[in-house]
N, CA, C and O atoms as CSV, one atom per row, in Angstrom:
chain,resi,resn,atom,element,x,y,z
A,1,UNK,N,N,0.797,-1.171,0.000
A,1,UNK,CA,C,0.000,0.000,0.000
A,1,UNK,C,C,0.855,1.256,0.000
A,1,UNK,O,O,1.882,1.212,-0.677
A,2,UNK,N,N,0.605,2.234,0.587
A,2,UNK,CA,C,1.284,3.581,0.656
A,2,UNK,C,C,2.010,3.725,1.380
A,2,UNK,O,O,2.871,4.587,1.204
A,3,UNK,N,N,1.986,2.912,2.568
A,3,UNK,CA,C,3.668,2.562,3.291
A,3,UNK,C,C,4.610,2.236,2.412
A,3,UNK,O,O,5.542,2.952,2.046
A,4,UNK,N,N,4.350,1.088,2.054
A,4,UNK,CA,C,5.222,0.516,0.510
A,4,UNK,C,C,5.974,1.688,0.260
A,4,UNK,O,O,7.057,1.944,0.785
A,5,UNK,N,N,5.219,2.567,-0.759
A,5,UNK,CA,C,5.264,3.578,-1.812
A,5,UNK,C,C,6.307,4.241,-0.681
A,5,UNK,O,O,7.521,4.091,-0.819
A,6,UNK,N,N,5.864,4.828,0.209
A,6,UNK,CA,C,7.013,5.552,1.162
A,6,UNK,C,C,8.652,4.585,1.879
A,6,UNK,O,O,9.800,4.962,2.114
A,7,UNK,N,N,8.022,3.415,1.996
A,7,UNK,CA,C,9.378,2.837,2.323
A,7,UNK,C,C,10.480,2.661,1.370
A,7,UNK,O,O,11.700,2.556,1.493
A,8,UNK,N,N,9.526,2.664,0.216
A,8,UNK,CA,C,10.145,2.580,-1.194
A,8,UNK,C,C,11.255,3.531,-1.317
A,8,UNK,O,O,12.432,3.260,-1.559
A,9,UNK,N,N,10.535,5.095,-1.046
A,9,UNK,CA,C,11.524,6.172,-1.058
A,9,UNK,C,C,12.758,6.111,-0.371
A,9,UNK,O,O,13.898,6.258,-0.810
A,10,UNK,N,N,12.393,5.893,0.670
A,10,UNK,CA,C,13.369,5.569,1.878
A,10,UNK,C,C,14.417,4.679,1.687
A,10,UNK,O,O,15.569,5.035,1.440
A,11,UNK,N,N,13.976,3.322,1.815
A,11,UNK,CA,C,15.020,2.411,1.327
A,11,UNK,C,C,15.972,2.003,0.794
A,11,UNK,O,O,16.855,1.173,1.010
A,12,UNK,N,N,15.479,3.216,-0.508
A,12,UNK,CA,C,16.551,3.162,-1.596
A,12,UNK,C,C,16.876,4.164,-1.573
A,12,UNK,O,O,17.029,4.621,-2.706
A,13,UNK,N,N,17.093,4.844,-0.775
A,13,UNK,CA,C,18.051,6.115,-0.553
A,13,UNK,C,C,17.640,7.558,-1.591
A,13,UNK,O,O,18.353,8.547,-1.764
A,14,UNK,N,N,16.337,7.299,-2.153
A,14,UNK,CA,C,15.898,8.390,-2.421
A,14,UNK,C,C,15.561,9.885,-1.777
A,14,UNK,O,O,14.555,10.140,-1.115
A,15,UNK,N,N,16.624,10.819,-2.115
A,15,UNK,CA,C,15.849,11.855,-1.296
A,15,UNK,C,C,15.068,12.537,-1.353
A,15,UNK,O,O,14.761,13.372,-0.502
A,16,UNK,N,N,14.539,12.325,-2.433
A,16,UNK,CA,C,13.183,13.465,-2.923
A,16,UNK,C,C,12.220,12.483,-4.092
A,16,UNK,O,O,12.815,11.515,-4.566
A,17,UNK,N,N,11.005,12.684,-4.470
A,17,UNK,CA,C,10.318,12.109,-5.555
A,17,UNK,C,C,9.290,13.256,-5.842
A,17,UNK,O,O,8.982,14.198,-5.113
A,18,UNK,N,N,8.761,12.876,-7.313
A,18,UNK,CA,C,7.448,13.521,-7.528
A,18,UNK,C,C,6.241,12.356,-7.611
A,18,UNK,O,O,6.184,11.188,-7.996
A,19,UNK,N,N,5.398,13.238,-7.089
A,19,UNK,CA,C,3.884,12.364,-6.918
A,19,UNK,C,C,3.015,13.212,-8.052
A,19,UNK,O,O,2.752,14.413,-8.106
A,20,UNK,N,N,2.601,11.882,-9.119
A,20,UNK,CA,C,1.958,12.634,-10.254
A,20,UNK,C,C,0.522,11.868,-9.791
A,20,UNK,O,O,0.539,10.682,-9.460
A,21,UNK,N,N,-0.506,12.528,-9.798
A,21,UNK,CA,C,-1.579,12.321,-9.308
A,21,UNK,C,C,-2.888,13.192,-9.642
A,21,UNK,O,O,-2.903,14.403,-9.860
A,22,UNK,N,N,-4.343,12.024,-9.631
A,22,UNK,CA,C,-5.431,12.876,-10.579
A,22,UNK,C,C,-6.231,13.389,-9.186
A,22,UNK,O,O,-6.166,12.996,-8.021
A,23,UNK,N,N,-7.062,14.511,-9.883
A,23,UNK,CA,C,-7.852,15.332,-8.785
A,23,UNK,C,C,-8.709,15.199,-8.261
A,23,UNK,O,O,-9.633,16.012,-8.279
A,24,UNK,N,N,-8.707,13.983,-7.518
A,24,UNK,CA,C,-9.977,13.498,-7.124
A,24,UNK,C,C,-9.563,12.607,-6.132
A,24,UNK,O,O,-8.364,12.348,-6.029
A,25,UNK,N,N,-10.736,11.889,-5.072
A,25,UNK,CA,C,-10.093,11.598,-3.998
A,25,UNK,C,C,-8.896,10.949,-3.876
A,25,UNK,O,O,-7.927,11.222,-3.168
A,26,UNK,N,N,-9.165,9.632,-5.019
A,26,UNK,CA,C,-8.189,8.837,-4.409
A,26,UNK,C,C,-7.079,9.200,-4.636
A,26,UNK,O,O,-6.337,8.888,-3.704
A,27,UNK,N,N,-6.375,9.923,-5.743
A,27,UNK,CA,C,-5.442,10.069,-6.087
A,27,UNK,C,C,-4.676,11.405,-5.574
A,27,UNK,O,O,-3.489,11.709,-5.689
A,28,UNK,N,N,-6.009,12.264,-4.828
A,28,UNK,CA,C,-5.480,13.392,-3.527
A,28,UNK,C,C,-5.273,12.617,-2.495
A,28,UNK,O,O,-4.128,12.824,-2.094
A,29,UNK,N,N,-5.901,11.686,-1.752
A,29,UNK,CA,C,-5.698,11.134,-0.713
A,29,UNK,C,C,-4.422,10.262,-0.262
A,29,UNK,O,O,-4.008,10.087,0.883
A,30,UNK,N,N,-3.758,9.613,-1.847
A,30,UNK,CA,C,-2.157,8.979,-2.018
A,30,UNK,C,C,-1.598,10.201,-1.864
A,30,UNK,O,O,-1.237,10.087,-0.693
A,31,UNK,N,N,-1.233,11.383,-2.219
A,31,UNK,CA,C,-0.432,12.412,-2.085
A,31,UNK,C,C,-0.446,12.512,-1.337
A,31,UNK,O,O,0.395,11.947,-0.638
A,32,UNK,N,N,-1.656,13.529,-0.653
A,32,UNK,CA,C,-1.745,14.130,1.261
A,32,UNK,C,C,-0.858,12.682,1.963
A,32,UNK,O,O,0.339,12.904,2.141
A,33,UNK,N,N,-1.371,11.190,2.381
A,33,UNK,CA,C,-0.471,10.099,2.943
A,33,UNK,C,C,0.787,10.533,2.778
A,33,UNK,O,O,1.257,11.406,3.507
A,34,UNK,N,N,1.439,9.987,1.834
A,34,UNK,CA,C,2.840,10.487,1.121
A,34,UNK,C,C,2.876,11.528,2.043
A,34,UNK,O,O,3.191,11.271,3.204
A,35,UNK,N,N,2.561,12.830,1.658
A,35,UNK,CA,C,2.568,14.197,2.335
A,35,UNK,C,C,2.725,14.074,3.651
A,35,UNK,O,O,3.594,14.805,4.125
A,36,UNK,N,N,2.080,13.283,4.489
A,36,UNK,CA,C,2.306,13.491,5.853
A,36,UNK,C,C,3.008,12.573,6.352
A,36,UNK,O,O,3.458,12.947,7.435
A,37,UNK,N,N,3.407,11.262,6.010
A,37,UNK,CA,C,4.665,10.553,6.150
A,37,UNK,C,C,6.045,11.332,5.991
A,37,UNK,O,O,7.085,11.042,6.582
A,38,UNK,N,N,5.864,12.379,5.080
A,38,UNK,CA,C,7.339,12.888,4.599
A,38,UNK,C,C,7.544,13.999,5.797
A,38,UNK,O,O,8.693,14.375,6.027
A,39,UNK,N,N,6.433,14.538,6.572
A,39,UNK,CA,C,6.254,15.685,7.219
A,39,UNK,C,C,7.090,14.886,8.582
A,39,UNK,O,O,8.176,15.263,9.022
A,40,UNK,N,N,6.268,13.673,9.121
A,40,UNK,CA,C,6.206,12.915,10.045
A,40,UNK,C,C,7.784,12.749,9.950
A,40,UNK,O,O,8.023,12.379,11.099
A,41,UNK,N,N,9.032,12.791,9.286
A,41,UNK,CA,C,9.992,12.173,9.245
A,41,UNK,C,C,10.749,13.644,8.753
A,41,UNK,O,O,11.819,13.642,8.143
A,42,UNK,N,N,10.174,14.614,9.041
A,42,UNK,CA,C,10.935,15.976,8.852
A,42,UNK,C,C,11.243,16.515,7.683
A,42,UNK,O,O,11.953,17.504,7.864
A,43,UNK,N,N,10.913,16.202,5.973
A,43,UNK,CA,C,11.360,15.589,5.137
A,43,UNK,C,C,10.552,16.445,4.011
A,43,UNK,O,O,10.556,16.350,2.784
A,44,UNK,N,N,9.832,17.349,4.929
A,44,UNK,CA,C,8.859,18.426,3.858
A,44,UNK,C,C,9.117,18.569,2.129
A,44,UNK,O,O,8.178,18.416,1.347
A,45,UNK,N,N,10.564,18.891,1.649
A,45,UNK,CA,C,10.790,18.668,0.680
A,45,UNK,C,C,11.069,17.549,0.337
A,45,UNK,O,O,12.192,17.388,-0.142
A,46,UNK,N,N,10.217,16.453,0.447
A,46,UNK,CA,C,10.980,15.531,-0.128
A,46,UNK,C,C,10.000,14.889,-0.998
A,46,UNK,O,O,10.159,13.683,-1.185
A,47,UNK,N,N,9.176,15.376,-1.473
A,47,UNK,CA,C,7.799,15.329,-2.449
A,47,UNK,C,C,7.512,16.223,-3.366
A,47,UNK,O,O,7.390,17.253,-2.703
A,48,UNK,N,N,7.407,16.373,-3.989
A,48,UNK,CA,C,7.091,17.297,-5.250
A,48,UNK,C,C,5.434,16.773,-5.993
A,48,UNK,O,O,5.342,15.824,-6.771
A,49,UNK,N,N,4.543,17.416,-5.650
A,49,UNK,CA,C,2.994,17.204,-6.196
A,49,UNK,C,C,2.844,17.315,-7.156
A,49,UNK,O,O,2.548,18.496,-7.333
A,50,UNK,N,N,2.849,16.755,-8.123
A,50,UNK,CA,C,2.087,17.310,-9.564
A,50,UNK,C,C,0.293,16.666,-9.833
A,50,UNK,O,O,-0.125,15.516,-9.961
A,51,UNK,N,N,-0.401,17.970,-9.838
A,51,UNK,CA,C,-1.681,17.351,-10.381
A,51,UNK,C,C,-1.628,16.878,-11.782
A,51,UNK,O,O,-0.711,17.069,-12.580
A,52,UNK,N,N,-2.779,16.210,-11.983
A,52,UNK,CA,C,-3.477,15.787,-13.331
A,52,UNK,C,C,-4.887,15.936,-13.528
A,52,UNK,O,O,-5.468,15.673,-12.475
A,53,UNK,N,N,-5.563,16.206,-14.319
A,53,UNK,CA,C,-6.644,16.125,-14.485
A,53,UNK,C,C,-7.504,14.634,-14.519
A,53,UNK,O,O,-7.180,13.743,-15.305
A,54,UNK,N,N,-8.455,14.516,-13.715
A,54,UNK,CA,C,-8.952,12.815,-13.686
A,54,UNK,C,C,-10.381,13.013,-14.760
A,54,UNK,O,O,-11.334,13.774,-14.593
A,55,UNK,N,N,-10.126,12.012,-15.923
A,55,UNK,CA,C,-10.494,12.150,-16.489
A,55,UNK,C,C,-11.583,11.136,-16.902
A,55,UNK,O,O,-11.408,10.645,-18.018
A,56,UNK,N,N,-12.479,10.801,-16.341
A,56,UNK,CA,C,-13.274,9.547,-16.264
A,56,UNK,C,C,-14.063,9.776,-17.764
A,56,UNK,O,O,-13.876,8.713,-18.356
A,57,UNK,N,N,-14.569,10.352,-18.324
A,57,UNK,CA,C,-15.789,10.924,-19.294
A,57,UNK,C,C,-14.779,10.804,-20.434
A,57,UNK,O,O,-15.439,10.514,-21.432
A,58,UNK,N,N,-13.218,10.910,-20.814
A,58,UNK,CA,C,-12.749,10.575,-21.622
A,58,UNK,C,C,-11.598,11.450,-21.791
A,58,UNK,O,O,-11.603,12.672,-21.647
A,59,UNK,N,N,-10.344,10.512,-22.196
A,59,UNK,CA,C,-9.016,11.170,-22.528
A,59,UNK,C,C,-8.883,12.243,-22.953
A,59,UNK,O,O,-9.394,12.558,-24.027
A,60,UNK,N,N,-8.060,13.208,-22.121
A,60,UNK,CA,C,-7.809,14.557,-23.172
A,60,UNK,C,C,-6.198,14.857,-23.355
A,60,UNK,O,O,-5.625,15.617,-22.574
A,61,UNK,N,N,-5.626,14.321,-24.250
A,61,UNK,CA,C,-4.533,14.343,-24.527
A,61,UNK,C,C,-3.608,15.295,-23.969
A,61,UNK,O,O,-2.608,15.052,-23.294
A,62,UNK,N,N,-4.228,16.802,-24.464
A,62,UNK,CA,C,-3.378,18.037,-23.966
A,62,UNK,C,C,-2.978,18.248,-22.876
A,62,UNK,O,O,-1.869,18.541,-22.429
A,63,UNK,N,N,-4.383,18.013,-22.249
A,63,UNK,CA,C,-4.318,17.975,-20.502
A,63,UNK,C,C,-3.182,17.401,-19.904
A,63,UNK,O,O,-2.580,18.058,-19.055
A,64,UNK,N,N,-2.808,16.309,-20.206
A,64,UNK,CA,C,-2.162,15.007,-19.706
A,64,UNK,C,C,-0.995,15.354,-20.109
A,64,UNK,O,O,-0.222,15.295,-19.153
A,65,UNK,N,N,-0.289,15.812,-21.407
A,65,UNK,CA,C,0.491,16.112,-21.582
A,65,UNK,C,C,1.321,17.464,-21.024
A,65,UNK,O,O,2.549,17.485,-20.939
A,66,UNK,N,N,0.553,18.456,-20.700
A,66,UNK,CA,C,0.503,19.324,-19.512
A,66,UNK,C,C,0.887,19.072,-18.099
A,66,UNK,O,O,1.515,19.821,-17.350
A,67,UNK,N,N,0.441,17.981,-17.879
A,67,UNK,CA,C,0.953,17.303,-16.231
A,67,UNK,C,C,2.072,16.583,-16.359
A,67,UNK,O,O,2.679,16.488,-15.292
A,68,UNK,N,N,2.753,15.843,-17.593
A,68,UNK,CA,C,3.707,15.226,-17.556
A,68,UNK,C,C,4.421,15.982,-17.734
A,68,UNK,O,O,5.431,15.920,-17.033
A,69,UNK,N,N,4.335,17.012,-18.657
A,69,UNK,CA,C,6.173,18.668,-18.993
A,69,UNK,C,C,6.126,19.263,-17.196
A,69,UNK,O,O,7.043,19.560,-16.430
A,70,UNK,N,N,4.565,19.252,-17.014
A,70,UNK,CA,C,5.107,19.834,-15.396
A,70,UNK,C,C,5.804,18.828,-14.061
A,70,UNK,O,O,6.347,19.202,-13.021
A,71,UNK,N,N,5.555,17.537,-14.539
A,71,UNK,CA,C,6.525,16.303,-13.837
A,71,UNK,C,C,7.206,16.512,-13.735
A,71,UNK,O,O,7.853,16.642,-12.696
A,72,UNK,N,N,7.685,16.806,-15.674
A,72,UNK,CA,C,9.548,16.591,-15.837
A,72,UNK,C,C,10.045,17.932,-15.006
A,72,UNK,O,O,11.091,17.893,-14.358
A,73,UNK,N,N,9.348,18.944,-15.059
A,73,UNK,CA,C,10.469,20.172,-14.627
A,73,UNK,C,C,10.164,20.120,-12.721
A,73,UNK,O,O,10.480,20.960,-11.879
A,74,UNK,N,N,9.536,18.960,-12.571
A,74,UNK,CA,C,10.172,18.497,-10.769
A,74,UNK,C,C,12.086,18.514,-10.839
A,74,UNK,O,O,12.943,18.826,-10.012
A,75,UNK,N,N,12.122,18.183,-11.771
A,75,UNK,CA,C,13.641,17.510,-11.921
A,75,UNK,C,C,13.546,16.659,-10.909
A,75,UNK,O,O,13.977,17.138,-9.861
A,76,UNK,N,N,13.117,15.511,-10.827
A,76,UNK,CA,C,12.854,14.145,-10.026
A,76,UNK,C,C,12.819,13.013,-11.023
A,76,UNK,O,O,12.155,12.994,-12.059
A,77,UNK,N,N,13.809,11.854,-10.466
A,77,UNK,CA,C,13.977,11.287,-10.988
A,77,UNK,C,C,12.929,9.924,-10.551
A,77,UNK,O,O,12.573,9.118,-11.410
A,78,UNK,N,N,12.585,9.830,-9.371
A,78,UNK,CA,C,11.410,9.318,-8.787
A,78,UNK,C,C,10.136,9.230,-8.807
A,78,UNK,O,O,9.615,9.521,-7.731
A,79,UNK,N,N,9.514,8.968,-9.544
A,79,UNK,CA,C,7.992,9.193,-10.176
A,79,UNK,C,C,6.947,8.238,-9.313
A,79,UNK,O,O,7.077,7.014,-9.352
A,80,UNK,N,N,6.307,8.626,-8.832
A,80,UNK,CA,C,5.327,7.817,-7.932
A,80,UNK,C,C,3.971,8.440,-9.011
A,80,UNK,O,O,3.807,9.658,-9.091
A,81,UNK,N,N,2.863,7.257,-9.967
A,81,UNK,CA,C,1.887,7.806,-10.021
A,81,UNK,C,C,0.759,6.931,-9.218
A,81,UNK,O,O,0.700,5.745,-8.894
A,82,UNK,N,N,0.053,7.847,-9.078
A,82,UNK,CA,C,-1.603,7.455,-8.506
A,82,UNK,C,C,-2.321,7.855,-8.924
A,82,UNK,O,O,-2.565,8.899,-8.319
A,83,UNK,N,N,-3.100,7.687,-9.873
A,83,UNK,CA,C,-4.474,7.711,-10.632
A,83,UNK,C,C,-4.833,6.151,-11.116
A,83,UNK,O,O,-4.248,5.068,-11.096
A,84,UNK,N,N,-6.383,6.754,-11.647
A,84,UNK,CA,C,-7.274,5.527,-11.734
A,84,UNK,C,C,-6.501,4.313,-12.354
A,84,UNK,O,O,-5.360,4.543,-12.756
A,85,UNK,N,N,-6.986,3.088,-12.469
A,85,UNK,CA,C,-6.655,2.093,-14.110
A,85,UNK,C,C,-6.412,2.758,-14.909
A,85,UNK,O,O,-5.428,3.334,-15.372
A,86,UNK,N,N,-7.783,2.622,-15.137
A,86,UNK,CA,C,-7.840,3.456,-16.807
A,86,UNK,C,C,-7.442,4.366,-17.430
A,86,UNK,O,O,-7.403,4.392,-18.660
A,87,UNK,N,N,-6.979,5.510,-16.471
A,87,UNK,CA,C,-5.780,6.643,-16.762
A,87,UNK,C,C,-4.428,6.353,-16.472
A,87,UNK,O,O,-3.647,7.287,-16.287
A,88,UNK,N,N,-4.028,5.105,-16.405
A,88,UNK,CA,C,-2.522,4.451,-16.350
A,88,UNK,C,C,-2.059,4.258,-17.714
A,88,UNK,O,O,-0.966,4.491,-18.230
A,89,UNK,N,N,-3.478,3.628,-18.325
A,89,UNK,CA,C,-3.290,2.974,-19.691
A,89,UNK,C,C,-3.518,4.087,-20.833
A,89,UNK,O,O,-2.915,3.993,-21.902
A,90,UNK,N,N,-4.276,4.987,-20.611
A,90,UNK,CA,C,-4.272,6.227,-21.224
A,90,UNK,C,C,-3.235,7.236,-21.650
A,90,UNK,O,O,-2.979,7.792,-22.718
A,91,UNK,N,N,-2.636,7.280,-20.206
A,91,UNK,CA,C,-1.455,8.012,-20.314
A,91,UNK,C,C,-0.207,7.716,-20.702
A,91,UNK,O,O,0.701,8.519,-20.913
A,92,UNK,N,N,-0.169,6.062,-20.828
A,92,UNK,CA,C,0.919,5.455,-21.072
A,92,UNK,C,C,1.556,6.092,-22.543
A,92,UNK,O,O,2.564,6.777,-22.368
A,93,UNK,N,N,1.199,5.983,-23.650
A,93,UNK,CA,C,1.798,6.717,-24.791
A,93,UNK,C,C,2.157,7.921,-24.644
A,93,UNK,O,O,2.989,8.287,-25.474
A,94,UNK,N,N,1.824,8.714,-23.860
A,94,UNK,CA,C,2.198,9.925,-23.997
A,94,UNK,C,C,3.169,10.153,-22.642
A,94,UNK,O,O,3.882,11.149,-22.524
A,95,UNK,N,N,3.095,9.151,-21.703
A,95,UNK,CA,C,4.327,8.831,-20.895
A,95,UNK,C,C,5.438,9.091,-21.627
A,95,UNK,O,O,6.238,10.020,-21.513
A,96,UNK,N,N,5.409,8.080,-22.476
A,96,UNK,CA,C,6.509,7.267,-22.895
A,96,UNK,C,C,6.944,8.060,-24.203
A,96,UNK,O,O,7.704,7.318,-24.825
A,97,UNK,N,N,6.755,9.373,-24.933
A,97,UNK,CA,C,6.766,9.997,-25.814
A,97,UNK,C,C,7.433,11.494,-24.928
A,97,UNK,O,O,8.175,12.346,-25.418
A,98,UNK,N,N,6.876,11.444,-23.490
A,98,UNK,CA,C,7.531,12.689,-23.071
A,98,UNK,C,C,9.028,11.664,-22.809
A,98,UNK,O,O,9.933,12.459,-23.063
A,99,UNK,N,N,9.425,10.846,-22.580
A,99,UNK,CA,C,10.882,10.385,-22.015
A,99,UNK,C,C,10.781,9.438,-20.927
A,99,UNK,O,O,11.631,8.567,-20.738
A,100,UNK,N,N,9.800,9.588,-20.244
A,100,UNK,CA,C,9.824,9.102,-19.370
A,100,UNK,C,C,9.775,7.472,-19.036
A,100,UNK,O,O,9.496,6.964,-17.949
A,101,UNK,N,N,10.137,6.774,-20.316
A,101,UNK,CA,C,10.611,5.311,-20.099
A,101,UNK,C,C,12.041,5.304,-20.753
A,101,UNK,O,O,12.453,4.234,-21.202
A,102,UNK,N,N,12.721,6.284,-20.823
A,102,UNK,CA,C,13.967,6.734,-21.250
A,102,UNK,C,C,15.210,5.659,-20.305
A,102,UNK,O,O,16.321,5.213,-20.592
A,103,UNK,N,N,14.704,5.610,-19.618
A,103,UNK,CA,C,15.631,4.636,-18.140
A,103,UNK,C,C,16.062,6.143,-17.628
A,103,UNK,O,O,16.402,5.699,-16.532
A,104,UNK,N,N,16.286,7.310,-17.523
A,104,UNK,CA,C,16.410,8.303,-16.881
A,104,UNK,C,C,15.733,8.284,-15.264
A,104,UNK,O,O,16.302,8.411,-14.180
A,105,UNK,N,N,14.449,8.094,-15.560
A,105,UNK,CA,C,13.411,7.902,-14.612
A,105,UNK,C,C,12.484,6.688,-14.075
A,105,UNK,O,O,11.740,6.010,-14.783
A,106,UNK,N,N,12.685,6.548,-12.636
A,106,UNK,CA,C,12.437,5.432,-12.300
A,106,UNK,C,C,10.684,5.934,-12.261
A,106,UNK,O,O,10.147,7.024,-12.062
A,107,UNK,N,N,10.274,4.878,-12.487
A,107,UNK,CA,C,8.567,4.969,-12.194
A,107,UNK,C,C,7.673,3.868,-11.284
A,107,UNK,O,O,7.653,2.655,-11.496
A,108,UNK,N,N,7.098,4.422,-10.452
A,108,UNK,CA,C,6.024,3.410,-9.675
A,108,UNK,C,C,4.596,4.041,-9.425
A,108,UNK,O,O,4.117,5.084,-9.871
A,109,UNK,N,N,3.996,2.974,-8.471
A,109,UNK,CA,C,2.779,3.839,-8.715
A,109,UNK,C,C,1.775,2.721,-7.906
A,109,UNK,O,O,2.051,1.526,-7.793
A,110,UNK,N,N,0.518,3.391,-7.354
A,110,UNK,CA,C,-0.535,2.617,-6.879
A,110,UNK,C,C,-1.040,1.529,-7.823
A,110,UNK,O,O,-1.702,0.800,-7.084
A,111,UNK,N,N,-1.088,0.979,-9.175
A,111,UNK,CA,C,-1.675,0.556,-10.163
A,111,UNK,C,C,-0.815,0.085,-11.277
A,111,UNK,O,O,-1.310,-0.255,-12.352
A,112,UNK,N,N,0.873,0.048,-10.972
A,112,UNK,CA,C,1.873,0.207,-11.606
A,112,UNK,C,C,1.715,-1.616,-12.441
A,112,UNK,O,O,1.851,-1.805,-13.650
A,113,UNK,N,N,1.577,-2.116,-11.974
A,113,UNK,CA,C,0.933,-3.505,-12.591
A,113,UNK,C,C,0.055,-3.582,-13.912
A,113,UNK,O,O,-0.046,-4.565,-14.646
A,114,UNK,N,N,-0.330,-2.810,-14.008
A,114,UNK,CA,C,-1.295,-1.970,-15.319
A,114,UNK,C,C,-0.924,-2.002,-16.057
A,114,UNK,O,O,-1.298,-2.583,-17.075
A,115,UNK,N,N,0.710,-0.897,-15.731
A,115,UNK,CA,C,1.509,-1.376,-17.188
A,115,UNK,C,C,2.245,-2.379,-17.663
A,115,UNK,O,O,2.837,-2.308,-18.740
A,116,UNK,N,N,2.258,-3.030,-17.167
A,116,UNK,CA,C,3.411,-4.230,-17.381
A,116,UNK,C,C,2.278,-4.865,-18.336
A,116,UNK,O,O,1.056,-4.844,-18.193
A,117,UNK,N,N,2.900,-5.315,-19.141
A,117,UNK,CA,C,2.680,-6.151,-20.334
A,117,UNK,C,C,2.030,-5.499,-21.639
A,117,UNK,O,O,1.626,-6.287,-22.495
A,118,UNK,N,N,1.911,-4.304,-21.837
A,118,UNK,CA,C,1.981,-3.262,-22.351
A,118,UNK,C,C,2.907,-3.385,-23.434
A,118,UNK,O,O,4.107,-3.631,-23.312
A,119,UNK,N,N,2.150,-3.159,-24.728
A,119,UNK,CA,C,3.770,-3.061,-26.029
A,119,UNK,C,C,4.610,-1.823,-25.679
A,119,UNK,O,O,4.447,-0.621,-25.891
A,120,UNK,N,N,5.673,-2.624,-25.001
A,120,UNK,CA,C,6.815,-1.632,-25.015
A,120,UNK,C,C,7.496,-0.962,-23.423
A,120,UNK,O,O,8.161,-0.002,-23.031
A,121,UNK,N,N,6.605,-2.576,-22.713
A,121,UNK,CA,C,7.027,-2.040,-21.591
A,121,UNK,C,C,7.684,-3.389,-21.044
A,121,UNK,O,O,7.173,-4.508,-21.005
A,122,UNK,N,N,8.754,-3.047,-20.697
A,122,UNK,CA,C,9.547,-4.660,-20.404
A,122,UNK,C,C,9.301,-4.805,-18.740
A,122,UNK,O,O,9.410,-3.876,-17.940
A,123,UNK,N,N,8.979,-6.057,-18.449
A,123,UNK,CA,C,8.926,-6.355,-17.055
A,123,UNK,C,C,9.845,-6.831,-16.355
A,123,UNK,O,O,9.570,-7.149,-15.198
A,124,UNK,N,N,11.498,-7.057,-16.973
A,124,UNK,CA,C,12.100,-7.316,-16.019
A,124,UNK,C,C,13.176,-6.732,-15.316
A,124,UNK,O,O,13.609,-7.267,-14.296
């Protein structure tokens, strides 16, 4: 769960990540966690928020692509996302068109299972 996601940071000696995440509960409610684990451990900067637009009614490309240029300029190499399924698989092309399966950037995520098996996403 979201311990995970935070021990994750920790563990591996990450000192900072960005949390890319859609606007709506669940994917505010993984941030704020995150958020107050990092607080709880003194660590305020050690998160970087990026919203997304949650887009249930249907993909909007621009949008999405908007939240990922504002990812990249976290300058974080740590990508935690949390949004729905269905905006895992949505966003995936245009993930992967901004760089971000470049191996530059590590990526995880509440739903990160989603992508795996994906053309063009290697699982091992």
């Amino acid at each position: 769960g979201i311990s995970a996601l935070w021990s994750y940071i920790s563990f591996f000696g990450f000192r900072s990540a960005a949390v890319l995440y859609t606007d709506e509960p669940f994917g505010e409610s993984i941030y704020q966690i995150l958020r107050s684990r990092a607080l709880e451990e003194d660590r305020a900067g050690a998160l970087s928020g990026v919203i997304m637009p949650y887009m249930p009614q249907g993909y909007d490309q621009s949008k999405a692509r908007v939240a990922l240029s504002n990812l990249k300029r976290t300058g974080q190499r740590l990508i935690i996302v949390a949004c729905a399924t269905s905006q895992y698989v949505d966003i995936w092309p245009d993930a992967r068109a901004e760089g971000l399966f470049s191996g530059v950037y590590q990526l995880t995520g509440t739903n990160f299972g989603t992508w795996l098996g994906l053309p063009g996403i290697d699982s091992s």
